[in-house]
N, C-alpha and C positions, 0 to 999 in steps of 0.2 A: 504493500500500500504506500510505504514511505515513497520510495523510488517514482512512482506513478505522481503522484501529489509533486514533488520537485521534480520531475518534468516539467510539467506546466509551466516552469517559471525558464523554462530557456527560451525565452520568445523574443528577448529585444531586440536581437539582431533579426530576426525570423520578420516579426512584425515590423520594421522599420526599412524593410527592403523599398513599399512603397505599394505593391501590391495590396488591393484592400481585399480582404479574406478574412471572414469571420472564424475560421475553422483555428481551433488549438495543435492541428497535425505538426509532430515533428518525425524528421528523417536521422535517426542516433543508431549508428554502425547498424545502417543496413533495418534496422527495424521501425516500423510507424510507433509511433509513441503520440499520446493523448488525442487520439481517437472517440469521439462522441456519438453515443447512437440511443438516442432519447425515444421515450415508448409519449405516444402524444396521451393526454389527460384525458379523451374520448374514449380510448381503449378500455374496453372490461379490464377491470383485476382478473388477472391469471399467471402465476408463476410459473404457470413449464413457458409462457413466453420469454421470460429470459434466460434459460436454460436454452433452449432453441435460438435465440439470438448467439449464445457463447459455441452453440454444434455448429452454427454456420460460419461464424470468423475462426473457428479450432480448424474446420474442413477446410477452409481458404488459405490459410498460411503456406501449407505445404503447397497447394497449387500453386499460388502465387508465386512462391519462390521458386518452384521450376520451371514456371513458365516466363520468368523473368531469368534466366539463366544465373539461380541463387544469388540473386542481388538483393529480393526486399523481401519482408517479411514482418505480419503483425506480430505488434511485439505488448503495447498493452493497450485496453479499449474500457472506456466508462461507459457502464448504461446507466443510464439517466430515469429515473423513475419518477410517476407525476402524485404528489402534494395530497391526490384523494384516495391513492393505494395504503394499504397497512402499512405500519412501520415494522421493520427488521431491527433484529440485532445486527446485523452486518450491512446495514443502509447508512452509509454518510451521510453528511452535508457535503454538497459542491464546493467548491473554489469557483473557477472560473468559467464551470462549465453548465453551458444554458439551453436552452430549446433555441434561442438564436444563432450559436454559433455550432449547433449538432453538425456530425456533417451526414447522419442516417437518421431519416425520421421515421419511425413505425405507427404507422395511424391506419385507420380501418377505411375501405374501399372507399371511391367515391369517383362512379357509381356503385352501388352494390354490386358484386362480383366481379371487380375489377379489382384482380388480386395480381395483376403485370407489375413487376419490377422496374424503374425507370430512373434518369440523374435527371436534376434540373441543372440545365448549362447552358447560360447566357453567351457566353463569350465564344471565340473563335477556335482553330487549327492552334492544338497546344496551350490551350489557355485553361486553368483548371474549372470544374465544373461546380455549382453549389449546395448540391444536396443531395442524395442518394433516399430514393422514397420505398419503402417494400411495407406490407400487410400484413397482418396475424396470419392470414390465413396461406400467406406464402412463406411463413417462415413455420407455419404447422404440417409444409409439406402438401400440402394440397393444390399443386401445381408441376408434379415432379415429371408428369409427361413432358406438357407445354415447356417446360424452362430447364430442366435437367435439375439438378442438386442444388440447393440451396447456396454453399459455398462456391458453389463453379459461379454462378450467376455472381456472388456478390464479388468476386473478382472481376469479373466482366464491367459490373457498375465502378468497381473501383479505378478500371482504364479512366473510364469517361470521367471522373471526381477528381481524379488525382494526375493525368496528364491528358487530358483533354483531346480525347480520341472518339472516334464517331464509329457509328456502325457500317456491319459493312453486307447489310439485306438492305433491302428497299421494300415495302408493307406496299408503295401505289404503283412503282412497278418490277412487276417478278422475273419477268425477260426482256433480252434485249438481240438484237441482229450482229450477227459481229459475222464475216468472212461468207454471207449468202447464209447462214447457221442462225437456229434460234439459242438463245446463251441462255440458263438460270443465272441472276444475279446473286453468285455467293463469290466467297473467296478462300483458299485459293479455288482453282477453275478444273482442279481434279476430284473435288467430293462428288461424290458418285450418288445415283438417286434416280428418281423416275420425274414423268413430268406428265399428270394425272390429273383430272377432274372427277367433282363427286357429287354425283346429281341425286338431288331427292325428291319423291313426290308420294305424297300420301304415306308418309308414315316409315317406306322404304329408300333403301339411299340404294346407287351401282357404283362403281367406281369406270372411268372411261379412260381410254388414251386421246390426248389432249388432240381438238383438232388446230390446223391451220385459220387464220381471219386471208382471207382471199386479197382485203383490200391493204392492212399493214403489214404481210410475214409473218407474225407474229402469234404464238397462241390466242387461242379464244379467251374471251374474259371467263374468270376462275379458274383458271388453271394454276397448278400449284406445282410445285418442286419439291417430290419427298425423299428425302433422303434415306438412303441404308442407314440401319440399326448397326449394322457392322462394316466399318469405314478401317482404311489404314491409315488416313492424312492424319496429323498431328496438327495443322491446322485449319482454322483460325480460331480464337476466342471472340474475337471481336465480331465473327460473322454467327457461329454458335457453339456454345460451351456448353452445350445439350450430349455432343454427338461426345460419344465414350472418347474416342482415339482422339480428340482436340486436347491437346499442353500446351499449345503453341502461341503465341501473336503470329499473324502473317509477317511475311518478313519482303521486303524491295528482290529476294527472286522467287520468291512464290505468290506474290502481291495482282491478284487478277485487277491491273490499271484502268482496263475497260470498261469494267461492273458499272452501271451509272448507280454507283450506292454514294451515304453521306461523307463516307470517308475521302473519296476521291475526290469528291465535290468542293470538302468543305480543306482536305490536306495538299491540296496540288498533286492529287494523284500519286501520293506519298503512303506506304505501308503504315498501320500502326506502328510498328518496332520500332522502323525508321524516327515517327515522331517522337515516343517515350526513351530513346537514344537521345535527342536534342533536350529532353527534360533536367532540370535542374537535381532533380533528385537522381538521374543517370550518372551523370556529370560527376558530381560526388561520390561515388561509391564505387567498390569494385567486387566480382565474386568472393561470395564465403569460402570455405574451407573446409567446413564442419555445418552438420546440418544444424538450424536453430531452432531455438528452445520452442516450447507452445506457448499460444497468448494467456496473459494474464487478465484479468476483468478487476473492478471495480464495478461496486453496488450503489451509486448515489441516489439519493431523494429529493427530491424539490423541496424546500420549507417555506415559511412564512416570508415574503417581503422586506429587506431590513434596507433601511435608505438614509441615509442622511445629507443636507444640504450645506455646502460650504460655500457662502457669501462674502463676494468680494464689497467691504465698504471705505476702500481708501477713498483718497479727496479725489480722483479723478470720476467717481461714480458720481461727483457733483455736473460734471461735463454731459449737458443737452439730456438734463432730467434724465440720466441713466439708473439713478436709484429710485426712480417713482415708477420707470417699466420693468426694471428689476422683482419691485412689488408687485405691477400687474401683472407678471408672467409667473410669481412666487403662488402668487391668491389660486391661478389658472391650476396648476400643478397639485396644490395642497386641497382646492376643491372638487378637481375633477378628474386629472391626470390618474393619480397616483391610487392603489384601488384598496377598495375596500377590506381590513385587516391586516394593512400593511402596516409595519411599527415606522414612527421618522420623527427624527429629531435635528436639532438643526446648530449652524458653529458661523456667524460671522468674524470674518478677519481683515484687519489692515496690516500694521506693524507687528502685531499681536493677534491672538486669536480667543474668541470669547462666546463659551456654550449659552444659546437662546432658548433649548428645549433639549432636556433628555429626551429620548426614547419612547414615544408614545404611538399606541396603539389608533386607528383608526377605525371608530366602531358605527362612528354615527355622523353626524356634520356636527356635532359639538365641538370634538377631536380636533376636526377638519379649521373649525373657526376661531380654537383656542390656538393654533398654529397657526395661521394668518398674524396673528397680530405678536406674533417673536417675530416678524420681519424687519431687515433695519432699516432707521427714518432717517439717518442723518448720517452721513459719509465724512470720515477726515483720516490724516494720518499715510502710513507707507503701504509697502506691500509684500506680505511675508505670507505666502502660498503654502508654505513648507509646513508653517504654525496652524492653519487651518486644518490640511491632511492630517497631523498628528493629532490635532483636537477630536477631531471626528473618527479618527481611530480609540481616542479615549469612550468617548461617549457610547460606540458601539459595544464594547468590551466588557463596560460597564451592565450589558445583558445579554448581550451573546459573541459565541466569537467571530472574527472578520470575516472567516470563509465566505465568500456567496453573496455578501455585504455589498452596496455602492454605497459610492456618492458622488453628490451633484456638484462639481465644482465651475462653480462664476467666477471670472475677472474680466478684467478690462484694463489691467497695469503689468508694466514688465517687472520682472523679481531673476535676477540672474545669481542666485541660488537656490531654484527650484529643484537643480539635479540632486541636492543635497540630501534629498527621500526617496531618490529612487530606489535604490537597494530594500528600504522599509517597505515601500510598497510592493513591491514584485513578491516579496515575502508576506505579506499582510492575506492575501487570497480575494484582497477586496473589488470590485470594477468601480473604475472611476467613469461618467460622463463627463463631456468639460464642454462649459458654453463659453466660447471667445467673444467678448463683448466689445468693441470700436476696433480702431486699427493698430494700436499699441499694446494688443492681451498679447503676454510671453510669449517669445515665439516656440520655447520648449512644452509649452503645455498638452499639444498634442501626446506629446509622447507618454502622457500617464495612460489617454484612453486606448492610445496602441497595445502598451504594453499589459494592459489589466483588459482588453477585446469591449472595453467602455465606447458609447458613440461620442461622438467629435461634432462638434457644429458652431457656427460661426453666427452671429447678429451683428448687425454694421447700424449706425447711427441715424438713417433712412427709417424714423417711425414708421412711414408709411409702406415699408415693405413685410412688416410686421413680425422680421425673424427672429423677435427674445420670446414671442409668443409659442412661434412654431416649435423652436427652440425646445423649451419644455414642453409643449405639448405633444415632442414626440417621446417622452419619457416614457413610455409605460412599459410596465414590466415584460422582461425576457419572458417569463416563464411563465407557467400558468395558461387557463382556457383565454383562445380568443375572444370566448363571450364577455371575459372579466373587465379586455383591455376598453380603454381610450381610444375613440376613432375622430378625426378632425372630420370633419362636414364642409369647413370653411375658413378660408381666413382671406380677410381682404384688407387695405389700407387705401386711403385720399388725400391728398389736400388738396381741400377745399376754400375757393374763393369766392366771395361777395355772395353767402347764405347759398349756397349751393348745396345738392341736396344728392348725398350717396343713395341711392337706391339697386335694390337686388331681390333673389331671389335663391334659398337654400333647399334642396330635396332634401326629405326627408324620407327613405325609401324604406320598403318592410324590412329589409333585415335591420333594422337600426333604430334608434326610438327612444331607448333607456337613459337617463339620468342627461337626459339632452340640456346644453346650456350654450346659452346666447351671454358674449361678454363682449363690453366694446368700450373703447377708450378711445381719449383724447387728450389735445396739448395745452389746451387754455380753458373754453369756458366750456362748461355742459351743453347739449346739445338736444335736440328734440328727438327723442326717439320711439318709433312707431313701428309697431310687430302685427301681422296679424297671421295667425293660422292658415291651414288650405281649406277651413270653412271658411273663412272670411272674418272671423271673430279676431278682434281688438285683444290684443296681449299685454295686460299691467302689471305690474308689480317688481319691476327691476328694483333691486336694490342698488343704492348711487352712493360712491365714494368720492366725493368730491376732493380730499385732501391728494388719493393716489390717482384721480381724474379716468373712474373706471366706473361701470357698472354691468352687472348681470343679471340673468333673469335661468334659474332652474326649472324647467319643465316638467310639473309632477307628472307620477305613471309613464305610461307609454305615449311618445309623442305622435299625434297623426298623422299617417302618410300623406305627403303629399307635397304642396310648393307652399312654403312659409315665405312670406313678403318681409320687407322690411326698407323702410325708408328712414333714413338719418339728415339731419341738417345742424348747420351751424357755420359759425362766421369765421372767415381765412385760418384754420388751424386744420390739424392731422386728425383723423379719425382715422380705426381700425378695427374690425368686427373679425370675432372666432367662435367656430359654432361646433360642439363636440359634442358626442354624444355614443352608448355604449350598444352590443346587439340586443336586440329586441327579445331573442330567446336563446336558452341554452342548447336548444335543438337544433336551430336554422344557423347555416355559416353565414357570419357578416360580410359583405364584400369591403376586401381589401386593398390598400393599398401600398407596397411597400417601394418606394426608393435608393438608390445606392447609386453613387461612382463606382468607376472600374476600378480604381487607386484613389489612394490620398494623397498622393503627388502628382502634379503634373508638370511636365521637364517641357519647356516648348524647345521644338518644334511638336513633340508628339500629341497626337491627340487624346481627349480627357472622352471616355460615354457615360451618357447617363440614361442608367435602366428604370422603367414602374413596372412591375411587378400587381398585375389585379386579377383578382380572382377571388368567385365565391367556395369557401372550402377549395376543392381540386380542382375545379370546374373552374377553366380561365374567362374574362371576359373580355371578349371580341369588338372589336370599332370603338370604340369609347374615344373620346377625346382627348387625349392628352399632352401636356404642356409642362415643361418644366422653365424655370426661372433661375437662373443663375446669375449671382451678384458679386462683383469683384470686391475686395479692400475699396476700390473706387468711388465705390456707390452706382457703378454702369450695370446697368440690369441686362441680362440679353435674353430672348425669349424664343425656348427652341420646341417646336410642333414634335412629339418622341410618336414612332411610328412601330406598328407590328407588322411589318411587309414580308419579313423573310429579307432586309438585302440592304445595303449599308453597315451598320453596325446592328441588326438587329438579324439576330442569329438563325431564328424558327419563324418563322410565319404561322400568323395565329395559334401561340399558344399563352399567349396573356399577355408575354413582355414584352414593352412598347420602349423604343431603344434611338438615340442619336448621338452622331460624333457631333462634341465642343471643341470648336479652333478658334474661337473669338478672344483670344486672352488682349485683355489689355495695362495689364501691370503683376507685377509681382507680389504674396503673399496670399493670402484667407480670400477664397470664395464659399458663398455657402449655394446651397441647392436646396428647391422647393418645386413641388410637384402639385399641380390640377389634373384632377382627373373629371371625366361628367360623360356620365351615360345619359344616352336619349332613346331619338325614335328607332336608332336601328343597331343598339345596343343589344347584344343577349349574352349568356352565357351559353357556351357548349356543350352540350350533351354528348351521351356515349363515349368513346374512349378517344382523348386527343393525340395524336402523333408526338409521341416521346421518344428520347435518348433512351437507348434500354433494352434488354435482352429479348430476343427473337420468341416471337409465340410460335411451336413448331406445329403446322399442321397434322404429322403425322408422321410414320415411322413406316418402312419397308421392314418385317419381319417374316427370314424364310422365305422371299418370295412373294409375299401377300401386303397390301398395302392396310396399315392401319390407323385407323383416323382419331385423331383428339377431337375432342366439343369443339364446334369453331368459334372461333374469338371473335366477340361483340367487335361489331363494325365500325371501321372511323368513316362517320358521315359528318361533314363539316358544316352542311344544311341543314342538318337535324336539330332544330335550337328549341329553347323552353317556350310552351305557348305565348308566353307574357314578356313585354321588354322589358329589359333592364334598367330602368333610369336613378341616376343618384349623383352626387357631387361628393368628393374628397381632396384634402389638401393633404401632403404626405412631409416631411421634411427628410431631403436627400442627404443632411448631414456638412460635411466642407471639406474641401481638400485645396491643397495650398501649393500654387506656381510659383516657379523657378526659370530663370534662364531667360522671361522674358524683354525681348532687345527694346529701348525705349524707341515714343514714334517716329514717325511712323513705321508702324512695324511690318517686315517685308513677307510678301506673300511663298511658303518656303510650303507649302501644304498642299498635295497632289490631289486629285479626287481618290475618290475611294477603289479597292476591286470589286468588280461587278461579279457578285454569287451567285446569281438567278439566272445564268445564260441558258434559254431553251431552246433546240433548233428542230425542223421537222419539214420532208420533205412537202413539197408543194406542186401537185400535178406532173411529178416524175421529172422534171431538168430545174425546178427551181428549189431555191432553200428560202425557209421562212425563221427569221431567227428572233426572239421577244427576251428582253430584258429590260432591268429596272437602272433609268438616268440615273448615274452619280451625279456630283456638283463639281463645279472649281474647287471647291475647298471641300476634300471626302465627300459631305453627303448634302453638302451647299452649297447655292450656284447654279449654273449650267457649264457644266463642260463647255472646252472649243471643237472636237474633232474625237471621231474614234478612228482605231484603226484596227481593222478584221484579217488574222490570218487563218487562212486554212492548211490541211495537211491530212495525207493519207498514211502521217505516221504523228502517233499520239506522241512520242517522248521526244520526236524531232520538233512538234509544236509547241510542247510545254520546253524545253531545252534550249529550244532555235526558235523563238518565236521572230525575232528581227529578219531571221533568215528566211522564214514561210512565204508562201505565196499571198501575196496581200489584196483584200476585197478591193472594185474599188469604191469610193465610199463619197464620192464627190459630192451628192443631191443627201446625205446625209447628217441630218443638222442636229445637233444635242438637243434635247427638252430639257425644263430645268428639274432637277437633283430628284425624285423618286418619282416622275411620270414614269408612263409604261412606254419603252421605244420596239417600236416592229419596223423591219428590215426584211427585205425579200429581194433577192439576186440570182444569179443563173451562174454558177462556178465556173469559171473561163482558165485556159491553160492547165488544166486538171482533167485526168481520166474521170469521166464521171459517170459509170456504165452499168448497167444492172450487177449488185451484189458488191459497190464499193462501198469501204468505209470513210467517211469522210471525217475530220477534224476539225473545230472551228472553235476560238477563241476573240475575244474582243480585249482592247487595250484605249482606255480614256485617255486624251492628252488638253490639257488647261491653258488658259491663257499666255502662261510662262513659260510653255514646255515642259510643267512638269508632268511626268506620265503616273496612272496607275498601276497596280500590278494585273499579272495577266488575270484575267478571270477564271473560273469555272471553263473547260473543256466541254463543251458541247459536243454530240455522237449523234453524225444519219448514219442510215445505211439505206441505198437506193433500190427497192426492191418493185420491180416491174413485176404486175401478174401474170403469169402464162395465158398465154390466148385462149380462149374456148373453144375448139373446133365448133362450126356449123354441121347440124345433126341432118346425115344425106338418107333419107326414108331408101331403106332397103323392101326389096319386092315381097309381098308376102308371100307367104309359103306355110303351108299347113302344117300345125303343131302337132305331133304323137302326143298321146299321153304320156305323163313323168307319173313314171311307179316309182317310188323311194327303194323298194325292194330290188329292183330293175337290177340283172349283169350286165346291160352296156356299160361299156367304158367309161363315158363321159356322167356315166347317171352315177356310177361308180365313185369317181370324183367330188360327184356333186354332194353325195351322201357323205362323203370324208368331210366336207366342207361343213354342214351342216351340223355334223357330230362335233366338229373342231369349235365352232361357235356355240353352240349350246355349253360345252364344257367352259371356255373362256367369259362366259354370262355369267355360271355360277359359280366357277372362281374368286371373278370380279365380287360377284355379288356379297360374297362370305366373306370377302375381303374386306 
């Protein structure tokens, strides 16, 4: 236990690389170390579930390490246990390890019986993945046809989480044309298997041999690829880790480049291996020697809440009424934020540091309103960060120990002896949050939330962008039911001149309703403010603090669905309105919203993405509107449309995350990020099972000769949506990450457009090519390009290699759209054989106002398949038929009867098949 526990604390170089990664994973000689795989709060209590969690990572280690040629190996994993299960003797408290930064979640179906294994991974070719999702019921074995063993699979997920490698089937399509030939899309391109359809009607199923489509070459729709039960290939894992004889990763000479699957797509037609060789964790390490140990486990429990707030009050919090929204964002946290049964206590510090509240319990709004008023009024003095931390280590101590503990820490002043506690804290077990408040908060303060996996966020002196509120209002607890947390609804800011009058409108949608509150502030005088419900009914009873120039209004019960009005007025000053509120039931998933950068650094030239993340329960939701807002140190807001297309920076298409490259920098240090979301008329969520990263559902098995079939896997229909739309508003806070390197103005344009990932091509009337993908911009995925430039090639690695060298479309009448239109191209391949049964090659390459180019795109694949003519049928003369005795000794009736008999046997074969 000791050993596991002091893990955790090797993180500062880990976490400070820049990469932002929730996950506590270390790579120590060869073995993963602090490994999180949390059972979510919704799950039944049942202990053989983590017993079955430790058979599947005990079964994986040894794969793993041989199919990584003894290089890695789990070495120890925490399961995480939720807050409503019994307590153990052998249940800890956590340290540092939360439902947010798990890197396995185990939650139950959603849809029901949707027990597929999947990663969530936003990012690109080699980028790590962020979550690894699996089901009770797939870790009780109730899936061992479909997915093979439990631990094979979760190596498989582990590719995708931990070096950011894609699969290598394709679920929409299963073959492809290659040399005049129909291919299955697996890899490598020597597993062996049949290629079968299974038709049912009435109760009975047959199995068929697949026929020809007359008009594409290619099988009939439902045709499937089943593979031998008994196979000699050793690989691929990444295509399936189902088939016995797979140990392997595909490797660059057994790597089928042609398969249109996502690995080729998304790796430049680059093996697995090849990419987990380029990984940082390759790189580092060399073959064992000796086989290694089994993994070890840790038993942790969720507990109660424990938080404490450390309050910056030196004299700079006197700077542009920073201590009056200090307060308004303190009251927002302490009333609504922070949840119900949480203990918090609170430690303001300047020079000194000075306890404002033990450790109190929150049971009621008494609690809640007897903390409000320890907030502090009056600012002076230095700034001593250090004094604060250790305070608030006191105070927590004083009733429980640190482990699992945060706190909140405000400033707004620099202290350049804050490294002074780092070593305390690293050993404390605590998570810090840290809100950087104006443009002079320490520049080291990040590094507490890094190093303890605390969030980070930045507010800039711009009331009206309202990030002290967002700030804390993204506080709510790691752990625990979604239903517990704090969801923002809204946050908006004005200044307003000559009695001008803010007005709007916040949904309030079913899944949400509980402990709903309306808070709004201002800079000078009170203002007039008018609520009315979506009946139309007048909303009274704000409570008004004129001293900290705020007021609120609690929504008793459940608030009613629908569009809540609200008009605000007053004379030339800032207003700001935040509308939060919790789910509506413990039963229905809230739709959410989560936010994040790719890193918390941004280095310019490089660019910075910022993902949302929406979804009800598992079910993502599609079209929604989304907008993020990004604020420099500067006070320049820039306001970027985040899209779920598939292409840009946005990785899947339609599966909730909605994703854009940031190249707008215009100075160095603290940006923060804030996220709109709004569902309307053609908003829904998706139904049935969404296209995931994640191991292969196998149709079916070749045994002895007989094909046999698994249940078939609920269909991905992307049309299939809930009767009813999805409409709702959410504000999210994206947190802050802090630029470097950027050159002062005017600053020069050094940002190419993006690579185009979505290149489709497909013949057209047999001499044309018709090719569709999505505009980059001048700047990655802003702008419009000046120019593409199209090479083809009837050899894939001389295109992807040579692409300069290829034969080039020409492309004259071909004008960029601007940055995620849809571009379609259709050309006739000239100085190329291009003849029945060729393969064709074809890549695209953006080039920018400057010449600077992108990289080459996705490989697009025709093959020109003419259909054989149909002779014209020449009426032969009649001639009188003998009767056909089946019994008959002619010759031919002879034959006939062989035939007859060979078919009826091959029927019931099938059929028993």
């Amino acid at each position: 236990m000791g050993s596991f526990k002091n893990s955790v604390f090797i993180l500062v170089l880990h976490l400070l690389e820049g990469v932002l990664s929730d996950s506590l994973i270390q790579l120590n000689n060869n073995g993963y170390e602090g490994i999180v795989i949390a059972v979510d709060p919704n799950v039944p209590e049942d202990e053989t579930l983590i017993q079955q969690i430790k058979d599947m990572v005990t079964e994986a280690s040894p794969y793993l390490f041989e199919a990584t040629e003894k290089r890695f190996y789990f070495k120890n994993v925490a399961i995480l246990i939720p807050q409503n299960w019994s307590t153990k003797p052998d249940y800890v408290k956590p340290k540092l390890e939360t439902y947010k930064n798990a890197d396995v979640l185990v939650a139950e179906p959603n849809p029901t019986g949707n027990d597929g294994p999947y990663t969530e991974h936003m990012g690109g070719c080699g980028e790590k993945g962020n979550k690894i999702y699996l089901t009770p019921g797939f870790l009780a074995g109730k899936k061992l046809l479909q997915y093979g063993s439990q631990g094979r699979v979760f190596v498989h997920e582990w590719a995708h989480l931990r070096w950011g490698v894609f699969d290598e089937y394709d679920n929409d399509q299963k073959f492809y044309l290659s040399n005049k030939r129909k291919k299955p899309v697996i890899c490598p391109a020597t597993i062996t298997g049949r290629n079968v359809l299974q038709k049912c009607q009435g109760g009975s199923c047959v199995t068929q041999l697949c026929k020809s489509d007359r008009v594409t070459g290619l099988y009939e729709k439902g045709c499937e690829f089943i593979p031998d039960e008994v196979q000699t290939e050793k690989a691929s894992i990444m295509y399936s880790q189902s088939i016995r004889s797979v140990v392997e990763f595909c490797t660059e000479k057994n790597h089928n480049k042609k398969a249109p699957n996502q690995q080729n797509e998304k790796c430049n037609l680059r093996s697995t291996w090849e990419v987990i060789q380029d990984s940082e964790d390759f790189k580092k390490t060399t073959p064992m020697t000796t086989q290694p140990p089994k993994p070890t486990f840790s038993l942790l429990q969720i507990g109660q809440r424990i938080v404490c707030l450390v309050l910056d009050k030196s004299g700079s919090m006197t700077i542009g009424d920073r201590l009056k929204r200090l307060n308004q964002a303190g009251k927002l946290f302490l009333l609504q934020t922070v949840e119900q049964g949480s203990w918090v206590g609170m430690v303001t510090f300047d020079s000194a540091a000075y306890v404002k509240s033990e450790l109190v319990q929150i049971n009621s709004a008494t609690e809640r309103e007897t903390l409000t008023r320890s907030l502090p009024t009056a600012a002076s003095g230095g700034t001593s960060i250090c004094s604060g931390i250790q305070s608030a280590f006191t105070v927590i101590r004083k009733k429980y120990a640190t482990d699992g503990s945060e706190i909140v820490l405000l400033t707004d002043g620099e202290d350049n002896t804050i490294s002074l506690c780092f070593n305390e804290v690293k050993q404390s077990g605590v998570i810090i949050h840290t809100v950087a408040l104006g443009p002079s908060a320490a520049k080291e303060l990040e590094e507490l939330s890094k190093m303890t996996g605390g969030l980070q966020t930045y507010a800039s002196d711009e009331v009206q962008n309202n990030g002290l509120m967002d700030a804390f209002g993204a506080l709510s607890s790691g752990n625990g039911a979604v239903s517990q947390r704090s969801i923002q609804l809204e946050s908006r800011g004005l200044t307003l001149q000559n009695s001008q009058w803010l007005n709007g409108t916040v949904i309030v949608d079913s899944t949400v309703g509980k402990d709903t509150l309306f808070l709004i502030t201002w800079t000078t005088d009170t203002p007039q403010i008018l609520l009315w419900d979506p009946s139309g009914k007048k909303q009274d009873g704000f409570l008004v603090d004129t001293h900290i120039k705020m007021a609120y209004l609690q929504i008793p019960g459940i608030a009613k669905v629908g569009f809540w009005k609200y008009s605000l007025q007053a004379r030339s000053q800032t207003l700001t309105l935040t509308v939060t509120s919790r789910a509506s039931s413990g039963t229905l998933p809230p739709v959410t919203v989560t936010s994040k950068m790719n890193k918390d650094t941004g280095k310019f030239p490089s660019p910075m993405v910022v993902y949302a993340k929406i979804h009800q329960g598992a079910l993502p939701i599609l079209r929604a509107k989304v907008t993020a807002l990004i604020e420099s140190v500067n006070g320049k807001t820039v306001t970027l449309e985040l899209l779920d297309n598939g292409a840009g920076a946005d990785a899947t298409k339609d599966d909730g995350v909605y994703s854009r490259y940031f190249t707008a920098y215009d100075t160095n240090g603290r940006y923060s990020v804030k996220v709109w979301a709004l569902g309307g008329v053609n908003t829904a969520t998706q139904k049935g099972i969404t296209q995931q990263t994640g191991a292969m559902y196998i149709p079916g098995w070749i045994e002895n000769g007989q094909v046999k079939w698994n249940p078939p896997r609920p269909e991905i229909n992307k049309d299939d949506l809930q009767g009813k739309q999805v409409c709702f508003s959410r504000t999210s806070s994206g947190g802050s990450f802090v630029a470097s390197d950027v050159p002062n103005a005017p600053i020069p344009d050094l940002f190419p457009p993006c690579k185009i990932t979505d290149l489709k091509a497909k013949i057209q009337g047999y001499s044309l090519i018709n090719l569709t993908w999505t505009a980059p911009g001048d700047d990655y995925d802003h702008g419009r390009a000046h120019k593409y430039i199209i090479g083809i090639s009837t050899n894939i690695l001389d295109l992807r290699d040579k692409f300069n060298d290829s034969l080039q479309v020409n492309t004259t009448d071909l004008i960029p759209k601007e940055a995620n239109s849809e571009e379609v191209f259709v050309f006739k391949p000239e100085n190329i054989t291009f003849t029945n049964g060729t393969d064709l090659f074809i890549a695209v390459q953006a080039v920018d106002k400057v010449n600077l180019k992108s990289e080459i795109s996705n490989i697009a694949q025709v093959s020109l398949f003419i259909p054989p003519e149909t002779p014209p049928e020449t009426p032969s003369p009649s001639l009188p038929c003998p009767d056909i005795n089946i019994n008959s000794t002619i010759p031919g009736i002879h034959i006939l009867k062989i035939m007859w008999k060979w078919l009826g046997e091959l029927q019931l074969s099938v059929a028993l098949g």
